[in-house]
Every structure is written in C-alpha cells, then in structure tokens.
N, C-alpha and C positions, 0 to 999 in steps of 0.2 A: 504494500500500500504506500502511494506515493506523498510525500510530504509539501503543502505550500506552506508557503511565506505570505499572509494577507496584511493588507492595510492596517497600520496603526500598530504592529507589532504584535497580530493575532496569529493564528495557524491552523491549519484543519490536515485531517487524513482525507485521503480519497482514496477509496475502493478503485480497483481495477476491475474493467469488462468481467473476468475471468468468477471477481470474487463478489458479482450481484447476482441473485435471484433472476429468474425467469420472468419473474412476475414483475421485478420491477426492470426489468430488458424492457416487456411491453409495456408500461405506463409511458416510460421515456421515448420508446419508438411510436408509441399513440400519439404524443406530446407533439411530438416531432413531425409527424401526418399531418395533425391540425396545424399546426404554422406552417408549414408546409403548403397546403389548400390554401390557406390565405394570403400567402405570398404573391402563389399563382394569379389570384382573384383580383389581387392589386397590380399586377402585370399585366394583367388584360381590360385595366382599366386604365391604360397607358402611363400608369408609375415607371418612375427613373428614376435612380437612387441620387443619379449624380443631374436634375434636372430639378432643381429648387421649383420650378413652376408646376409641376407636376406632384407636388409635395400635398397638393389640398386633398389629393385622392383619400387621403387618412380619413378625412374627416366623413367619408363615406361608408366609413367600417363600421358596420354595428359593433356594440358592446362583445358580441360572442367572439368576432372576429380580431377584437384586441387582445381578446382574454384568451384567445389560441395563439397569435403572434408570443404573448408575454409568457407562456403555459410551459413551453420548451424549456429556459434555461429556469425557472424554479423546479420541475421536474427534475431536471438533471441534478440538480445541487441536493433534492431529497436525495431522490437515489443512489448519490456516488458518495456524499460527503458521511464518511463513517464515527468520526469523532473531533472533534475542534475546540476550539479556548474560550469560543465564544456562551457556552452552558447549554442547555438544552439542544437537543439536536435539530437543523431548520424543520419547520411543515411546509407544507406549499404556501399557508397564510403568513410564517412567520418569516420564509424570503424576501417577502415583499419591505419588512422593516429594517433589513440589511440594511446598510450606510452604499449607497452608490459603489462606490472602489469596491467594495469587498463584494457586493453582488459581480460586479462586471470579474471579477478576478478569479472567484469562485465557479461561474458559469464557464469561464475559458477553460481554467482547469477539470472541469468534468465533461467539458464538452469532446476536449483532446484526449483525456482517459475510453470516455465510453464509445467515441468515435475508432480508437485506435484498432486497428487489422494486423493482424499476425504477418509475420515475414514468411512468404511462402518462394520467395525467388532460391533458384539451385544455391546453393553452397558446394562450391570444388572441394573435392578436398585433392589435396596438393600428391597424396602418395597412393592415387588411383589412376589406372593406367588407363590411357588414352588412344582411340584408334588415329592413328597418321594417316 
C-alpha cells in the first residue's frame, strides 16, 4: 500500500487495485460510467474545455448530471484510501468537506492506483537462446 504526502502535512494509505474488493472495483467503475455519460453529453452539446465561450454549456446540466461529473473522484478516495491522519475514514459525504489541495491530491492519487495495468510487455531474459 502506497504512501502520500497531503497538504498541510497530513498522509493517507492507499490500497492498490490488487488489494480492493470487487465490490468496490464496481462502485468506482459505476462512478466512472456516470461521469463518463456526462462528459459525453456535454461534448455533444459543443463543450470545449479549452473554448471559454463554450463554458455556459455547464449550466445546462441538471443536478444528477453534476453529481455524476463530481461522483468519480469521491468514489475513488472511498475506495482506495485505506487509512490516513486525517481521523475517520472519508464517506462519499464526508469528501466533499476535504480542504480543496487535499481533495484534488487524494483523487490523483487513487485515480493513478486504481487506474494502474499490470506490465504484460515480454521480459528477455538475457540467458535464453535465440533463433539467428
């Protein structure tokens, strides 16, 4: 389990892929669907990230469709984050009263944990004989 370093001189564990539940695999892959649709939703209502004029399309998201955009990285911070300095362990309600830094820091870091893929590329080994 990997160790961060958060804001203000706090810390947490984070679970590796390996060392979550199935069940919370699919909260977090569920999470991750719903933002996902609504990303989409807002692409085909000609959103551009890098297009300020385009920015008002937000205000055409319903309530459900914020609450799926924002549902992804408190999901993941339940899920991964196994122990930390801050007391209690987050909920999905209790992410939301994270200090900014420590949310944005903690979702990166669970995001790169439970996103992470095994290395399946060959490995040589150097004293296995080779056809010329």
């Amino acid at each position: 389990m990997p160790a961060i370093e958060l804001p203000n001189g706090a810390s947490a564990i984070i679970k590796t892929r390996d060392e979550i539940t199935e069940r919370v695999s699919r909260q977090i892959s569920r999470a991750y669907i719903k933002a996902a649709g609504t990303a989409a939703k807002l692409a085909s209502s000609g959103f551009d990230e890098n297009d300020p004029t385009t920015w008002t399309r937000f205000a055409d998201l319903t309530e459900e469709d914020q609450d799926n955009l924002d549902g992804y990285q408190a999901a993941l911070i339940v899920g991964m984050v196994s122990s930390w300095s801050l007391g209690d362990l987050p909920t999905l309600e209790t992410t939301l009263d994270l200090p900014k830094p420590t949310f944005e820091a903690l979702a990166a870091a669970c995001s790169e944990a439970f996103n992470q893929t095994p290395d399946f590329s060959p490995h040589t080994d150097p004293k296995a004989p080779t056809a010329d």
